[in-house]
N, C-alpha and C positions, 0 to 999 in steps of 0.2 A: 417469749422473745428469744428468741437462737443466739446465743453467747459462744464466738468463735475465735479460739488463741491460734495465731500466728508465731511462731518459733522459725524465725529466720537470723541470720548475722547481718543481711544486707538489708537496709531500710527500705530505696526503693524496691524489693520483692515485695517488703511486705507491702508499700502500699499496693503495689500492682495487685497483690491480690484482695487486698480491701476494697480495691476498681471493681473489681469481675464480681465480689460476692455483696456485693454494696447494695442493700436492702431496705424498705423500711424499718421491716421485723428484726434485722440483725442487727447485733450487735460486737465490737471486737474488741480482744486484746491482743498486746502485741509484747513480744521476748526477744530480746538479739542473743540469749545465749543457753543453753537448755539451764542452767542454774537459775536462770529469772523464769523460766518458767516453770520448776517446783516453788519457788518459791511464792507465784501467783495461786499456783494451784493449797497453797497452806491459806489461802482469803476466800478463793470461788472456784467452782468447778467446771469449766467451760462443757456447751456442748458437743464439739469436737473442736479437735488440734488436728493445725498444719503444722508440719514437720517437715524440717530441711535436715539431711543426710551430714552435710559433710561444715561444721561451725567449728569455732575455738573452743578451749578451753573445755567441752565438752561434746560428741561425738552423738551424732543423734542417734545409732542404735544404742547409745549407752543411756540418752537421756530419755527413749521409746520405755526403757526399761522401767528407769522410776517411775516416771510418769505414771505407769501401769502399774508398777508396785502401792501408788498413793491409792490412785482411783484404776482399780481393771475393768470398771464397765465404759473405762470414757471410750469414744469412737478415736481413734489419731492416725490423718491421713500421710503419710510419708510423702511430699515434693521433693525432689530434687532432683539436680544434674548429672548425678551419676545414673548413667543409663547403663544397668547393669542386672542380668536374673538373679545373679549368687546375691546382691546387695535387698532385690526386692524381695527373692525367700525367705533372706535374713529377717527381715522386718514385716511379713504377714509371720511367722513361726513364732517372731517376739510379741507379736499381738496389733500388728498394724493392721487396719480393715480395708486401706487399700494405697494405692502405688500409683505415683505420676510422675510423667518426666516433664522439669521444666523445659520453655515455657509450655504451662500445661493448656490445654483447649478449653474454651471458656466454658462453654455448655457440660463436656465432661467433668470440669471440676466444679460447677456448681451443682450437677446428677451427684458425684461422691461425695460433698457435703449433706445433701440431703438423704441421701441411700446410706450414711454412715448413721447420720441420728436414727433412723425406722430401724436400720437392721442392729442396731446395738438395743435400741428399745426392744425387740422382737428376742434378742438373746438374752439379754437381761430375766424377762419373763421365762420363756426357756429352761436357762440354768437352776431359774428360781424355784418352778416346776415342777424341777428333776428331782427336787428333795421328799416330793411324794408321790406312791403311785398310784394318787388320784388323777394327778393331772392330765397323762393321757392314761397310761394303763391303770385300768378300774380293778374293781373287784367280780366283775360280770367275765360269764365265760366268753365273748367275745374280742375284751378287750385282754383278757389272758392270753389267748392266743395269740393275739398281734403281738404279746408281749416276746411270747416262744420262737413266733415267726421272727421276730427281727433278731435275734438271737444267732437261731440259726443259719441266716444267711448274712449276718454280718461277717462273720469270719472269711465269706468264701468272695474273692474277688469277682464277682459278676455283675453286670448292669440290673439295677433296680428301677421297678418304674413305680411312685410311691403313686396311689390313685382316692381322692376323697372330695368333700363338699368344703366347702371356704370354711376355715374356721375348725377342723378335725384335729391339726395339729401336723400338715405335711412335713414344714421344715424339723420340726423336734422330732418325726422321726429319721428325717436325713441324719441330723446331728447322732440321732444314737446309734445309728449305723457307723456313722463313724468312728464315734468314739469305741466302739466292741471290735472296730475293724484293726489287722495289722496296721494301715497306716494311720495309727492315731497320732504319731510323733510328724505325718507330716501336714502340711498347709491343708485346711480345709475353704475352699473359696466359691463363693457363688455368683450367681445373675438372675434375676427376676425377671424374668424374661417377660411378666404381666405388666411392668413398668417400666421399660424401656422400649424408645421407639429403635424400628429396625436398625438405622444405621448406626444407633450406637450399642445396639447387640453384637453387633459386626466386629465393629471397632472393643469392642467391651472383652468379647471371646479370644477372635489372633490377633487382636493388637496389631499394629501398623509401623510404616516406616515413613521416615520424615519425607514432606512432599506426596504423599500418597495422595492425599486429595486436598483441596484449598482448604486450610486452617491447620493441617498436620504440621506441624513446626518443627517438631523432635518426636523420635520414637517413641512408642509407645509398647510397654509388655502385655500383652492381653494374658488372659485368666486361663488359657489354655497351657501357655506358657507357666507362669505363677504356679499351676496346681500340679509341677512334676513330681511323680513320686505320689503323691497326696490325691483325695478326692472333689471332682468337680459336682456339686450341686447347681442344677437347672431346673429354677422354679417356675412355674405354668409354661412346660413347654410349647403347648399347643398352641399359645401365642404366636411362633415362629413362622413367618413366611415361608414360603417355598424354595424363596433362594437359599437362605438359611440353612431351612431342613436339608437341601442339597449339601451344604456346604459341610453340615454337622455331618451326611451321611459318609460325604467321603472321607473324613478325619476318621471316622470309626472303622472303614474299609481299610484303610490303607497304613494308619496307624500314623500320620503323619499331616503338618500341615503348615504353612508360609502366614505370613503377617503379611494384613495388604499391602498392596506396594512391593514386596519385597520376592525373593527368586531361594532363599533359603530355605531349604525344606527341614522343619524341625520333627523330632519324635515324639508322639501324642503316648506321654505312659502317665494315667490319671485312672482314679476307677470313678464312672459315671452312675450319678444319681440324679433321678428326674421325677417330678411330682405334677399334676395336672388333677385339677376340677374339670377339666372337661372329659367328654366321653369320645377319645382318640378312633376308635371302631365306627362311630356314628359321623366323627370328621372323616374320616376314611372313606368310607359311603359319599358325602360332600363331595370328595377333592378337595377338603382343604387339612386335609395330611397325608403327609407319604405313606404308602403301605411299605416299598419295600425300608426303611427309617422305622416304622414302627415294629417291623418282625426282628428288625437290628437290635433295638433297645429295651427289646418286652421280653428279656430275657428272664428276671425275676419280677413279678406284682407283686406289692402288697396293697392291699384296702382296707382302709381306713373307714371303720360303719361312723354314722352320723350319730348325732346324741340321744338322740329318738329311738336308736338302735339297742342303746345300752341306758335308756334311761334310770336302771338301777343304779347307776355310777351318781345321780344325781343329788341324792343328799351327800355323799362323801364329799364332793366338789362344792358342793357348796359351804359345808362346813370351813375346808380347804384356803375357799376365797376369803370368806368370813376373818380368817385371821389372820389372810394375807394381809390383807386390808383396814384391818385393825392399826394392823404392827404399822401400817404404809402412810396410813393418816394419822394417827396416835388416838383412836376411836376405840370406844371400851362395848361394842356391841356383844354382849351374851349369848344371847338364844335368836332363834327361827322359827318363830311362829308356826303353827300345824297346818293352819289356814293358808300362810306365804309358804308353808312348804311344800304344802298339795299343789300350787299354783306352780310351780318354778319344777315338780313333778312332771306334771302333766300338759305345759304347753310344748309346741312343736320343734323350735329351736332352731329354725332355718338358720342360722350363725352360726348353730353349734357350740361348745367349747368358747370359743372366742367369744361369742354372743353373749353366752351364760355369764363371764366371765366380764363383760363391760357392766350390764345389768345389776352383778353381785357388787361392783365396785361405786356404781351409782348408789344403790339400796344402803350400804353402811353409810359411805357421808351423809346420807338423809338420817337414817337413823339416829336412835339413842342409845337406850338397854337393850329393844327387841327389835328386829326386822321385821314390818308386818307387810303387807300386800298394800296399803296408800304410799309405799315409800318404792314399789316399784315401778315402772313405768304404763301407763295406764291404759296403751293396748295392751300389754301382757295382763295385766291383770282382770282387763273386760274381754279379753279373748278366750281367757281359759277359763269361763265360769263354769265349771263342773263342781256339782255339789260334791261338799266334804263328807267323804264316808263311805260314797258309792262302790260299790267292788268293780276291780279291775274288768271285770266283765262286760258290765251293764256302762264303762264308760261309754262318753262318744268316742267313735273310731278317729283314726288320724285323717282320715276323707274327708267327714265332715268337719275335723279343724281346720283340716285345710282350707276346704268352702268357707267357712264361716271367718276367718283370719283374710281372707281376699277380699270377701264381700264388706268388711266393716273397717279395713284397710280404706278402703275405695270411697266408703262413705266422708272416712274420716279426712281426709284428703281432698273430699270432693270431684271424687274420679279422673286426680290425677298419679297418671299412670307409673312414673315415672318418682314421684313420691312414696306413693304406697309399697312402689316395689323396694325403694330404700326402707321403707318403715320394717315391712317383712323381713329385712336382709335377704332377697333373695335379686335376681338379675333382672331386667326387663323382658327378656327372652320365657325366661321362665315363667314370669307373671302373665307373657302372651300366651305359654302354653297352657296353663290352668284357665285363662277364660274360654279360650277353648274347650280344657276339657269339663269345664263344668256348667258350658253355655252359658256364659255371663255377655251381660252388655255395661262396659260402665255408663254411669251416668251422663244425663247430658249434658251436664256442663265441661263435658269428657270429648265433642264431638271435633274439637280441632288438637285434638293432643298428638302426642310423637306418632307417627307413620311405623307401621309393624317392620321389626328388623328382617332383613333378608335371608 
């Protein structure tokens, strides 16, 4: 249940905003002074805080401060009336994850409630990570590379387009870009561009001017704005409509660009990082990406291989998680069975990283002393039945896992499609294209299921 502090001096604000975020699952506290709200935070940790700018007795960038100094992973969204960039860079710099002017728009401040809990969960793992370089950079020569590659282009201000499968690790490598880049001192700010709908992509990127469209109330600073000086991450760009992609092309042409609503032309100085699973060349072919946008942005790629790529990385990571996990649930699990580890070797990994990595966290709470193969999840472990011992050679190819991982996906499901493809972690699309290419029919009890995507 979502535990959300309120840090306002004005009562009715806070209820009003207890109106707007009023939930089953949620739950609130509430502060009229940042000192009542350290001093909550010595009893419970909320999931994120609202934060008002301008109170008594304590100054909310001063109270952004503590706040962060108790707990730096909590999410804390800055509201208030001061409609100001120098106040809103002040406070993503200090560690705010995001910026609204009151009265703020309903749907936007309940999107930054929730985008602050995932994206601080998302960094929290991240940072946590960073501390070894199993988690993305292995000990395999291909993830050595990526290692050098980002190195080398982090110093040099140019567009990056990061390119991999869900679950490879795109955003940690934005972040590391960043952090190697000169502007590590300023604002790093992003958009998920996989989870927001269009119009508030729009409104998310140039921010708007009161009156712009019905429910704009007060200005708003968008992330274009927010990230001057500093770097703009845009994650799955290929998400982006056409009007969009237009709209990004001409900011990057012209170096410049207006908040809806408004006739102000500001200066776009951000260095841009963009990450996409999909395969931008083959939406190009579509029509459903720009080409000339894509020759704009594909200034520098990096690619990101899949876990299957560098499956020697895969005991290290496991070990990795093993104690992550330990330490995260207070579980005393030892060792990795031979048997769980040829298993978690040698299956496919359509998740990747991420995949591995929910699996490893399932397997210890099950667990005791040892991790065996009944404590992991029981497609993985009936899918990857290759005898223990076999040489690398004489295994089965990844083909036939694949086949074999679809076909018993399907069964297990009962041929439904849209199941199985969750089960695999892979997309629906993709599930359409493997029955294709390995001329499959599901079952019949399959024969009114979802209509093939377009």
């Amino acid at each position: 249940m979502p535990s959300i502090l309120i840090v306002d001096d004005e009562e009715d604000v806070r209820w009003s905003l207890k109106q707007i975020l009023k939930a089953p699952d949620n739950s609130f506290l509430e502060a009229a002074s940042g000192r009542t709200a350290i001093q909550i935070l010595a009893r419970t940790v909320p999931d994120v805080v609202l934060l008002d700018l301008r109170m008594p007795e304590m100054e909310g960038l001063e109270t952004l401060e503590k706040l962060l100094e108790l707990e730096p992973w909590m999410p804390v969204i800055v509201i208030t009336g001061v409609d100001s960039v120098k106040s809103a860079v002040q406070a993503l710099k200090k560690g705010a994850v995001d910026y609204l002017v009151k009265p703020p728009d309903h749907d936007e401040l309940r999107a930054a409630v929730n985008r602050a809990i995932d994206a601080v969960r998302l960094k929290r793992e991240a940072l946590g990570y960073r501390d070894t370089i199993t988690y993305i950079f292995g000990r395999t020569a291909p993830m050595q590379q990526l290692q050098r590659t980002i190195e080398q282009v982090a110093a040099r201000d140019v567009r990056v387009l990061i390119q991999g499968e869900s679950g490879t690790g795109k955003q940690m490598v934005a972040e590391q870009l960043y952090q190697l880049s000169p502007r590590r001192d300023k604002p790093f700010v992003t958009i998920d561009c996989g989870v927001l709908p269009d119009n508030l992509i729009e409104s998310e990127l140039f921010g708007y001017e009161k009156g712009a469209f019905t429910g704009a109330a007060g200005r708003k600073i968008g992330k274009l704005e927010l990230a001057k000086a500093g770097t703009l991450f845009l994650d799955e760009i290929g998400n982006m409509n056409h009007m969009l992609q237009s709209k990004l092309l001409r900011v990057l042409e012209t170096g410049q660009f207006e908040r809806v609503g408004g006739t102000t032309s500001m200066v776009a100085d951000f260095r841009l990082i963009m990450a996409t699973n999909s395969n931008l060349l083959d939406m190009m072919g579509k029509g459903d990406f720009r080409s000339d946008l894509f020759y704009r942005i594909n200034v520098f790629t990096i690619e990101i291989p899949p876990l299957r790529e560098h499956a020697e990385d895969i005991p290290d990571l496991v070990e990795f998680f093993k104690e992550l996990f330990n330490k995260k649930h207070g579980k005393n699990v030892q060792t990795v069975s031979a048997e769980c580890l040829h298993i978690l070797k040698n299956y496919y990994w359509h998740g990747n990283i991420r995949q591995l990595r929910n699996v490893m966290e399932r397997g210890i709470l099950l667990a005791s002393e040892t991790l065996e193969p009944i404590h992991l999840p029981e497609e993985i472990a009936r899918l990857t039945a290759i005898p223990l011992g076999k040489k690398k050679s004489t295994e089965v190819n990844l083909q036939t896992l694949e086949e074999r991982a679809l076909r018993e996906a399907l069964e297990l499901h009962q041929g439904n499609k849209t199941r199985a493809a969750a089960e695999l972690g892979i997309s629906l699309r993709t599930l359409y294209y493997w029955l294709k290419r390995y001329e499959m029919q599901p079952p019949e009890s399959e024969k009114t299921a979802e209509p093939l995507p377009e």
